[in-house]
C-alpha positions as CSV (number, residue, x, y, z in Angstrom):
1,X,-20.3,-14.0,-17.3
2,X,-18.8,-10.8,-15.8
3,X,-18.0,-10.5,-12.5
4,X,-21.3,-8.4,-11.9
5,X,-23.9,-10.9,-13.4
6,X,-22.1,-13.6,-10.9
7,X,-23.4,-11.5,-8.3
8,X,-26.9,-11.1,-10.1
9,X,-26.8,-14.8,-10.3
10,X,-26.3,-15.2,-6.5
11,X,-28.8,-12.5,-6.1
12,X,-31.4,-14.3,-7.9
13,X,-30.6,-18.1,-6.3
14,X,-30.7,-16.8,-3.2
15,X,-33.7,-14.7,-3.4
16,X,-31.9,-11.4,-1.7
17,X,-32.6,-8.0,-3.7
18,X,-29.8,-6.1,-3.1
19,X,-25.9,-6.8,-2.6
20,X,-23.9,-4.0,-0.9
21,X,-20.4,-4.3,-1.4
22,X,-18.6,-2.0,0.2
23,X,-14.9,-3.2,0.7
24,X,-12.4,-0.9,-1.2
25,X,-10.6,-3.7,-3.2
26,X,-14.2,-5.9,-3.4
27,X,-15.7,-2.1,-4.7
28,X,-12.1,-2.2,-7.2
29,X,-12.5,-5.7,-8.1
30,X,-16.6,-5.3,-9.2
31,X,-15.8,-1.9,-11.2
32,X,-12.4,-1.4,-11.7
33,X,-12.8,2.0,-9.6
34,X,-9.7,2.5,-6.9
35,X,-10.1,4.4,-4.3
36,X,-9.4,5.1,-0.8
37,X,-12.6,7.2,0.3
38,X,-11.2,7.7,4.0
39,X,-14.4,7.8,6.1
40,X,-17.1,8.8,3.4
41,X,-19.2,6.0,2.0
42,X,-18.2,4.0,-0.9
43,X,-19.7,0.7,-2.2
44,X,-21.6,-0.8,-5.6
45,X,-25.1,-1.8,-5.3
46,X,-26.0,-4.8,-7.5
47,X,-29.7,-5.9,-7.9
48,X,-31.4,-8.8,-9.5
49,X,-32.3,-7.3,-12.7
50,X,-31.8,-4.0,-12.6
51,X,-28.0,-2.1,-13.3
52,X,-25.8,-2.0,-10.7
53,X,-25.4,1.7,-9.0
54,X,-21.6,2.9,-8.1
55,X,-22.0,5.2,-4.7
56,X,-18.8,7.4,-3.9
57,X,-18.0,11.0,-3.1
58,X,-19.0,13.5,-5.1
59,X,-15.3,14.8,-5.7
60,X,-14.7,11.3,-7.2
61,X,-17.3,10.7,-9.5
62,X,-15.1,11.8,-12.8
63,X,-12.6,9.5,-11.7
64,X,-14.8,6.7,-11.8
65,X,-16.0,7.2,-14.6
66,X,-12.4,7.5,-16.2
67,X,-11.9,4.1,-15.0
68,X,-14.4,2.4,-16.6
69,X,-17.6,2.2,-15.3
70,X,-20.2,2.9,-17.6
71,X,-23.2,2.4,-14.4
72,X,-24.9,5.3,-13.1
73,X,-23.1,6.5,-10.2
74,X,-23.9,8.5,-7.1
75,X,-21.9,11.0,-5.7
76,X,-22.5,12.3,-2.8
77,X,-21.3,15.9,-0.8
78,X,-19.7,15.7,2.6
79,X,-23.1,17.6,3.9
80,X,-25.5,14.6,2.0
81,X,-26.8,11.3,3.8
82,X,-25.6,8.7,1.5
83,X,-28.2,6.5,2.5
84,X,-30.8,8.9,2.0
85,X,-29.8,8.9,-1.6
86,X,-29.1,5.0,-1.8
87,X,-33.2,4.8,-0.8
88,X,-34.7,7.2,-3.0
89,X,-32.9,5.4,-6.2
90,X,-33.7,2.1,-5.1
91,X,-37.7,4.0,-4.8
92,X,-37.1,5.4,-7.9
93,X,-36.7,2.5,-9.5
94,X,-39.3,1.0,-7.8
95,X,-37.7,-2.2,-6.7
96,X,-38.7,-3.8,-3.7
97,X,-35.9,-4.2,-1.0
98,X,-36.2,-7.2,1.7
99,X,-32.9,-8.9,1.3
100,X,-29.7,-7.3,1.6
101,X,-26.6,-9.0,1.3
102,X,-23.5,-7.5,2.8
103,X,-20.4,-7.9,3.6
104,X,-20.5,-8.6,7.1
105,X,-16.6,-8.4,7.7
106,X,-16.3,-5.0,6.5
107,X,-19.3,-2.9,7.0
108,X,-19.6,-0.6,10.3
109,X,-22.3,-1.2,13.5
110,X,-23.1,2.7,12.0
111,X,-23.8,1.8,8.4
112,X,-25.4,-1.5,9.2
113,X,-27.9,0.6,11.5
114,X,-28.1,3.6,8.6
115,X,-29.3,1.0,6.2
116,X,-31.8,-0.6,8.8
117,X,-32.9,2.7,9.1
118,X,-33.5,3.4,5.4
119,X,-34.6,-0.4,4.9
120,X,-36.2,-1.0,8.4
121,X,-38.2,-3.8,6.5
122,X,-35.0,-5.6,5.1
123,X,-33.5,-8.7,6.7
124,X,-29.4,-8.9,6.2
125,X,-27.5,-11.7,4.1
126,X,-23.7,-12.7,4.3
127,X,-21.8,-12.5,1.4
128,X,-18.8,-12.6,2.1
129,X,-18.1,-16.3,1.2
130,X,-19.0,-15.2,-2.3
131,X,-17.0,-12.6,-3.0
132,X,-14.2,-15.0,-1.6
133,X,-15.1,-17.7,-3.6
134,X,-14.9,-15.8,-6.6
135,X,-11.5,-13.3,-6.0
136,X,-9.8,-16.4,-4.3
137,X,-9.5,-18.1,-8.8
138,X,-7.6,-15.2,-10.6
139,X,-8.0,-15.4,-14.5
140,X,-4.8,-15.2,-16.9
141,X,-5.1,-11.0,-16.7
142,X,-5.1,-11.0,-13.2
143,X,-2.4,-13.4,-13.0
144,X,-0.3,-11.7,-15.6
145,X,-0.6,-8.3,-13.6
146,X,0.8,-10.3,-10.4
147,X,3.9,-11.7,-12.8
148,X,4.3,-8.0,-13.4
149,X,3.9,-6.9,-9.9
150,X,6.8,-10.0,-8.7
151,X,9.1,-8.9,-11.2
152,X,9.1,-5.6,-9.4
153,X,9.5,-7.2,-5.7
154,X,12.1,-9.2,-7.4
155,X,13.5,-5.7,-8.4
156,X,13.1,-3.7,-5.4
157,X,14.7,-6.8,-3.2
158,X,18.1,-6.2,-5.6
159,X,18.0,-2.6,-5.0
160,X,18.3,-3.3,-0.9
161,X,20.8,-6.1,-1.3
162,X,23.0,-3.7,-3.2
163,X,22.5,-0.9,-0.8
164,X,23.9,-2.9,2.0
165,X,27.1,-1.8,3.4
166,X,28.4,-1.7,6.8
167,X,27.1,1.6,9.0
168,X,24.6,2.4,6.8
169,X,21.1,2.4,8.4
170,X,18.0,0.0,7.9
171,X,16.0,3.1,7.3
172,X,18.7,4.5,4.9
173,X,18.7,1.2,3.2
174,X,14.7,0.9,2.9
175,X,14.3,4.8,1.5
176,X,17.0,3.7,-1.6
177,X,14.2,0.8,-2.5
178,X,11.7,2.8,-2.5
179,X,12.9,5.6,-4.1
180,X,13.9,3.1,-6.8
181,X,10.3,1.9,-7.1
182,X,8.8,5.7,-7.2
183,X,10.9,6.5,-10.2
184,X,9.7,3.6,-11.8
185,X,6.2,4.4,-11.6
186,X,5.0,2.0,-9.2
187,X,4.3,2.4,-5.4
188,X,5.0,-0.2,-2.7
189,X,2.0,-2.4,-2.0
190,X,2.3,-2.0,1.9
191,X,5.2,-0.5,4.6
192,X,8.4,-2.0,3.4
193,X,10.2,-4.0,5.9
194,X,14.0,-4.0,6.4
195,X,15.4,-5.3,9.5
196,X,19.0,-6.4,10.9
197,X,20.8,-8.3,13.0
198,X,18.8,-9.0,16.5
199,X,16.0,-7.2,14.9
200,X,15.2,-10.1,12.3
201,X,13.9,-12.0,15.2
202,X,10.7,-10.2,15.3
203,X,8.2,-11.4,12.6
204,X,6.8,-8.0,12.2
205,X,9.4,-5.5,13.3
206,X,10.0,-2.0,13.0
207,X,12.8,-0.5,10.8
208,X,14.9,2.1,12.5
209,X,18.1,3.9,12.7
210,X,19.9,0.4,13.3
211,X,23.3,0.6,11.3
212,X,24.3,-2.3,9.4
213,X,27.2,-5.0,11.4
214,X,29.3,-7.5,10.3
215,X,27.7,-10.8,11.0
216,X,24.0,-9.2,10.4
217,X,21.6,-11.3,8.8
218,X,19.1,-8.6,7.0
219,X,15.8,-9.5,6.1
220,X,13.6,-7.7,3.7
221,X,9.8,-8.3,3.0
222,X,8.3,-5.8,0.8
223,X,5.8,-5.8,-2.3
224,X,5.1,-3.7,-5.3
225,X,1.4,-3.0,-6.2
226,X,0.7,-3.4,-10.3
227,X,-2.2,-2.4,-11.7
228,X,-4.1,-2.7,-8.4
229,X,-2.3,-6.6,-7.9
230,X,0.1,-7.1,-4.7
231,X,3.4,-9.0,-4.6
232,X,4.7,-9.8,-1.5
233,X,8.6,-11.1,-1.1
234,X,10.8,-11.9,1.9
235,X,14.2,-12.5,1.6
236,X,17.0,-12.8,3.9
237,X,20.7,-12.2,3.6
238,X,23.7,-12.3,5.3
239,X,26.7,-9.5,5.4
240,X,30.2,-10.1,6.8
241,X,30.3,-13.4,7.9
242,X,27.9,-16.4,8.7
243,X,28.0,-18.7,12.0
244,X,27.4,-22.4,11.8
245,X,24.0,-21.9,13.5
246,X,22.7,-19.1,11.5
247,X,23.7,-20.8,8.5
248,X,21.2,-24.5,9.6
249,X,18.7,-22.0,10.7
250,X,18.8,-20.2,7.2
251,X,18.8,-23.9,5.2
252,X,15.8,-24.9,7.7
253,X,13.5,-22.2,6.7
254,X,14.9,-22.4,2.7
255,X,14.2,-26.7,2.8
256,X,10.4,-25.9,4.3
257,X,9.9,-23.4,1.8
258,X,11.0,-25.4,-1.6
259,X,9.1,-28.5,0.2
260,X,6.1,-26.9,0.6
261,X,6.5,-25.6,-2.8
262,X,7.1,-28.8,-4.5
263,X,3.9,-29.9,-2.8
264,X,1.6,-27.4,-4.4
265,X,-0.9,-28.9,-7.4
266,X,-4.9,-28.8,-7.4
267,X,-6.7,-31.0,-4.6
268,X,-4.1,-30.8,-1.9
269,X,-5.4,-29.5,1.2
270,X,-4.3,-25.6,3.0
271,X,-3.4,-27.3,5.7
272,X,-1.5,-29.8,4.2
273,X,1.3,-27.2,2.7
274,X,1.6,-25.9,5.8
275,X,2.1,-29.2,7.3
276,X,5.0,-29.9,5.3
277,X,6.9,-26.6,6.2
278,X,6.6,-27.0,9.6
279,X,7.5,-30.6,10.1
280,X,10.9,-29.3,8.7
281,X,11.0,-26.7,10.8
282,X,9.6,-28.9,13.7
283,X,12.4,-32.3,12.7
284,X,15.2,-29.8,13.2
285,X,14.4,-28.6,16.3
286,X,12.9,-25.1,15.9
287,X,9.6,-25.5,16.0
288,X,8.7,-23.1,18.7
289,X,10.6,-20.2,16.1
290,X,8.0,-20.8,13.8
291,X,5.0,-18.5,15.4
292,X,3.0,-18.1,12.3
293,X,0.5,-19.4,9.6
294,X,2.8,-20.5,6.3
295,X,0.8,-18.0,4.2
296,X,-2.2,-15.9,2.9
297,X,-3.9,-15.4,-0.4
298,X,-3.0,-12.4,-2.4
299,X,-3.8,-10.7,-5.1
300,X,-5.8,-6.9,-5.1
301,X,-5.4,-6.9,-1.3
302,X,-2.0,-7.9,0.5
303,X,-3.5,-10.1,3.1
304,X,-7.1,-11.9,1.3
305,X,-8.5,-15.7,1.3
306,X,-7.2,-18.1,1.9
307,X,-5.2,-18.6,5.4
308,X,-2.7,-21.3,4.9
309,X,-3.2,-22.7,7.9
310,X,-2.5,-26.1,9.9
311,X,-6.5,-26.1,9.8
312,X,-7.7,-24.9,6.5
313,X,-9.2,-27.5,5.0
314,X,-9.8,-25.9,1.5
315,X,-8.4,-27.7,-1.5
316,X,-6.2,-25.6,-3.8
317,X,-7.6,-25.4,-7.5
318,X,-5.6,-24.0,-10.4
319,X,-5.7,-20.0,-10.3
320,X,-5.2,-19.6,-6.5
321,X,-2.9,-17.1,-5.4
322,X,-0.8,-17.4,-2.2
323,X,2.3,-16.8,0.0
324,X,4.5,-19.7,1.1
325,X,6.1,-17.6,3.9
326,X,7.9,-20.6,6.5
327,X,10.2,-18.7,9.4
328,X,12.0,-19.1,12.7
329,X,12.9,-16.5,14.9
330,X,15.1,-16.4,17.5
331,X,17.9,-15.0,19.9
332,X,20.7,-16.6,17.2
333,X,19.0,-15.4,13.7
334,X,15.4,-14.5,12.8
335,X,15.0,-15.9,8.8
336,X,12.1,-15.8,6.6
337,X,11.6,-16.8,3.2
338,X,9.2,-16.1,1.3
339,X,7.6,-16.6,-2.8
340,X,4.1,-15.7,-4.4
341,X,2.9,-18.9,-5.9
342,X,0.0,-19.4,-8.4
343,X,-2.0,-23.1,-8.7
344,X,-1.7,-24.3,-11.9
345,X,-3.6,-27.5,-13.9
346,X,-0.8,-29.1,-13.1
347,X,1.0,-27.9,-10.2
348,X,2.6,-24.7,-9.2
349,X,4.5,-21.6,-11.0
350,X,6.1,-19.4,-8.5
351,X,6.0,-16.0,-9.3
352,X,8.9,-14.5,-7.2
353,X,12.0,-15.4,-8.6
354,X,15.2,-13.8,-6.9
355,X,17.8,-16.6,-5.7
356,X,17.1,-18.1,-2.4
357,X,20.3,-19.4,-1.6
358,X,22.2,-17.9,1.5
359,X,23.9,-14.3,0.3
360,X,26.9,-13.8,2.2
361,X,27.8,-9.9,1.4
């Protein structure tokens, strides 16, 4: 069953006549069309019976058709009402419009209201939890693409560590790894991240014109998009020397990472991974430097379902996607550490593979 009749399925359970999905990556992962429409209108229209409808600007109508849909499409100018021409096919086609689903996470007060407008009759579904429930189980191509895209975080972590030398800048640093990824091909699958010294204590910091010290720890989280799949690696080294303090911190956040890793099979509980990273964190004293969830799904989007949270009480099935990200941040090191780790029948396969033991440069 393709993805589409999954939602035709829904459609038809649920007696709703029309889905509107209209999430760039949920509009990607229904028609293999990516793109980044800015503020125009983009979405696929699925109906019970009838074939689904791709809407998008006119400009980029030949290049969704070059990416494989093989739906009617509508394009539509910058001086059209989208939802004009969203009404007259759905009249055209004479099909009768009282249920909507949506995605109620994504779409606009402004687009809900234009569709209430064109639909005034209609009442509006969440669908949401679908589209979750089915991106949250990769198949074996998805999952292959995200091996593909880890392999290239793995690279792109190398290039930094090799670039590190004392004086040179994070910013100097963090343009030599992506330049490395650009004349591979590939593009980074959000803003790189490369941080030293005091700097590593803020979870989500801002690279600068810091130079590199002896006695830094660096910390690099960064991810290279394949094939419209994310990877997402964290790793942090050290360059000159190490103090006795950095280097428990550092084994802290490594030990909650492999636990919580080793812990990873079908049936165990969200919350019970992340559980497990922070009572290491927690036993040795730094649990108040641990300020964050342990992880997020992944896949077409960086950040996507599941939170792996102390209170997510989902049970991981083979095919699930996620980060096992455990950190502690503070005034003597900031360390995170962190893999892309796929459910299997059995257990776990981590997909990011450079070394996680403590790199003293």
């Amino acid at each position: 069953m393709t993805k589409i009749n999954q939602i035709q399925s829904y459609l038809m359970v649920n007696e709703i006549d029309m889905a509107f999905i209209s999430t760039p990556d949920n509009v990607f992962y229904f028609s293999q069309f990516k793109s980044d429409p800015h503020e125009r209108l983009l979405g696929v229209m699925v109906f019970q019976e009838n074939p689904p409808v791709l809407v998008c600007p006119k400009m980029e109508v030949p290049d969704a058709v070059a990416s494989g849909w093989s739906f009617e499409v509508i394009g539509h100018l910058d001086t059209d009402k989208p939802f004009e021409l969203i009404k007259e096919k759905v009249k055209l086609n004479s099909i009768s419009v009282n249920n909507i689903a949506i995605e109620k996470s994504h779409l606009t007060v402004e687009r809900l209201e234009a569709l209430q407008q064109v639909f005034p009759q209609a009442n509006f579904a969440r669908l949401d939890e679908k589209i979750n429930e089915m991106r949250v189980v990769k198949d074996a191509v998805e999952i292959e693409k995200m091996r593909q895209a880890a392999q290239l975080a793995d690279f792109a972590v190398e290039i930094g560590v090799n670039e590190i030398a004392e004086g040179k800048t994070e910013m100097e640093i963090l343009t030599a790894i992506e330049k490395a990824i650009t004349e591979k091909g590939y593009k980074m699958s959000f803003d790189t991240m490369v941080l030293s010294g005091p700097k590593t204590a803020s979870p989500h910091g801002t690279p600068g014109d810091r130079k590199i010290q002896k006695g830094d720890f660096i910390l690099f989280d960064l991810g290279v998009e394949f094939e419209g799949y994310c990877s997402d690696i964290t790793r942090t080294v050290a360059f000159g020397s190490v103090t006795d303090a950095q280097k428990e911190i550092y084994q802290l956040v490594r030990s909650a990472n492999e636990k919580a890793i080793e812990a990873v099979k079908p049936g165990v509980r969200a919350m019970d991974i992340d559980k497990i990273a922070r009572d290491v964190i927690t036993e040795g004293g730094y649990g108040e430097d641990f300020p964050h969830r342990l992880g997020h799904g992944l896949g077409i989007s960086v950040h996507e379902f599941p939170s792996v949270t102390g209170t997510n009480e989902l049970k991981l099935k083979p095919g699930m996607v996620f980060t096992i990200e455990p950190g502690i941040y503070n005034s003597v090191a900031g360390v995170r550490i962190e893999d892309d780790v796929v459910v299997t029948e059995n257990g776990v396969e981590v997909l990011t593979k450079y070394p996680k033991e403590l790199i003293l440069l």
